[in-house]
C-alpha positions as CSV (number, residue, x, y, z in Angstrom):
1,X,-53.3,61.1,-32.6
2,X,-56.7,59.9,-32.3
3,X,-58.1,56.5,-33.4
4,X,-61.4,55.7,-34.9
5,X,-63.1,52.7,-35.3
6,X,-65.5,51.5,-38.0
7,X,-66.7,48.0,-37.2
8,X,-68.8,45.6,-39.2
9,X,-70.3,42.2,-38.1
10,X,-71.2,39.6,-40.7
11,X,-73.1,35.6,-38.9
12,X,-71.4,32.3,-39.6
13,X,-74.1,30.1,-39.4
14,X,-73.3,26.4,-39.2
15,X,-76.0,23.8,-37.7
16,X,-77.0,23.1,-35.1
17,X,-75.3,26.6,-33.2
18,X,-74.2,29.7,-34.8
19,X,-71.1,31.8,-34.2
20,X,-70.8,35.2,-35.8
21,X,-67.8,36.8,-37.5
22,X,-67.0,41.0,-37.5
23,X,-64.1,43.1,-38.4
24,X,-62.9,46.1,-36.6
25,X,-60.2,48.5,-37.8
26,X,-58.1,51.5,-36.1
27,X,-56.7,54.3,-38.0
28,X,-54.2,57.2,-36.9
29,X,-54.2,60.5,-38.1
30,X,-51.2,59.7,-40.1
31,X,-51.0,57.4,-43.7
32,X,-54.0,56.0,-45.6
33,X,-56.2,54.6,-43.0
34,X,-56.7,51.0,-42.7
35,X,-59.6,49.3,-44.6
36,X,-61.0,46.2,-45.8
37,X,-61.2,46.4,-49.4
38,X,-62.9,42.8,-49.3
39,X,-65.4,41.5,-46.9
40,X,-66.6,38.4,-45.7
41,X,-70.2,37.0,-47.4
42,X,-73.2,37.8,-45.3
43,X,-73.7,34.0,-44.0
44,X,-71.1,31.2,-44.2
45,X,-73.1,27.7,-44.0
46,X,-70.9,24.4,-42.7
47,X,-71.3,20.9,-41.7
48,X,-69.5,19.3,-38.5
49,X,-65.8,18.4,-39.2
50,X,-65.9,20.9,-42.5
51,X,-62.7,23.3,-43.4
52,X,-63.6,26.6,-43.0
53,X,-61.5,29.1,-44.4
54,X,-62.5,33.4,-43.9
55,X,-60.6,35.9,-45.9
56,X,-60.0,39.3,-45.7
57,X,-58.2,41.9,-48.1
58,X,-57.1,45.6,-46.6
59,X,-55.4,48.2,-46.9
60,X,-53.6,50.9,-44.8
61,X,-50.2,52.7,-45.1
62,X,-48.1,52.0,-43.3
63,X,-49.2,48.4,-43.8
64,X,-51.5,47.4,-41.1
65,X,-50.6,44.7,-38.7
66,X,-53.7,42.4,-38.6
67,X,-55.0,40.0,-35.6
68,X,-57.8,37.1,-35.2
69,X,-59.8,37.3,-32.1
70,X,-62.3,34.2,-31.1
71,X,-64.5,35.2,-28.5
72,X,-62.2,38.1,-27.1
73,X,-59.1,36.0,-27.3
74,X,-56.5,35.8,-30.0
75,X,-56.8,32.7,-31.9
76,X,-55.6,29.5,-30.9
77,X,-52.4,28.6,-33.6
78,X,-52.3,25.2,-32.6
79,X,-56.2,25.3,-33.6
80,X,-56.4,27.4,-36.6
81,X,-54.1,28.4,-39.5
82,X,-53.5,32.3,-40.4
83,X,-51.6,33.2,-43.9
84,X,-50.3,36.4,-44.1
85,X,-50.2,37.3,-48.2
86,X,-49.0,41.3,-48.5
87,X,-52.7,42.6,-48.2
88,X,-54.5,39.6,-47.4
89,X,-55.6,37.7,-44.7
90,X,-56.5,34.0,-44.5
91,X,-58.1,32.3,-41.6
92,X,-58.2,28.3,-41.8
93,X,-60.4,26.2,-39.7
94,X,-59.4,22.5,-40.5
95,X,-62.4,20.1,-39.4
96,X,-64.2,22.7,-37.8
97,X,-66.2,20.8,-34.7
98,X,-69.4,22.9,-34.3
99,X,-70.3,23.8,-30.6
100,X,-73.4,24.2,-28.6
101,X,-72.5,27.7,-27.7
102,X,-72.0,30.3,-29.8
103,X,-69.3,32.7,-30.3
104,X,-67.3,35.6,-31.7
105,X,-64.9,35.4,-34.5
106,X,-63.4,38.8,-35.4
107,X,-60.5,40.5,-37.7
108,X,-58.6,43.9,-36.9
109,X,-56.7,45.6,-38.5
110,X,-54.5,48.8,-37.3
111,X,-51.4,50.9,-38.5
């Protein structure tokens, strides 16, 4: 079974740093490969302490399982809210504090 990958970066620009959002996904050789039918805006602008909320609709059979990564990591759930709707994929950032670094938010899905 061999998996191929077909990623896609999109910038989250929010003053004064920037952090940048992509999307990876991983398909097998069996099923419908995964896929986002919906992607992110090419920019998302925000102020300091603003709710930021990314979404993402896929597809894939079987259904994909889907992860958040910030900066390499999974996301932090006592940071950040993920809904799970069938196909889609919501990430919530309640009173997002912008930081002097930037960093790496990214989506994958795989089946």
């Amino acid at each position: 079974m061999e998996d191929v990958e077909r990623p896609s970066s999109v910038p989250l620009s929010a003053s004064p740093s920037e952090e940048s959002y992509s999307e990876m996904s991983t398909s097998s050789a069996a099923g419908q490969a995964p896929n986002f039918v919906l992607k992110m805006p090419p920019q998302i602008y925000t102020k300091v302490n603003e709710n930021i909320q990314m979404k993402c609709v896929f597809s894939g059979q079987p259904l994909p399982a889907v992860t958040w990564e910030k900066d390499g990591n999974l996301v932090d759930l006592n940071r950040y809210i993920i809904v799970l709707l069938e196909r889609i994929s919501v990430l919530r950032m309640c009173w997002y504090t912008i930081t002097n670094t930037s960093s790496e938010l990214r989506q994958m899905i795989a089946n």
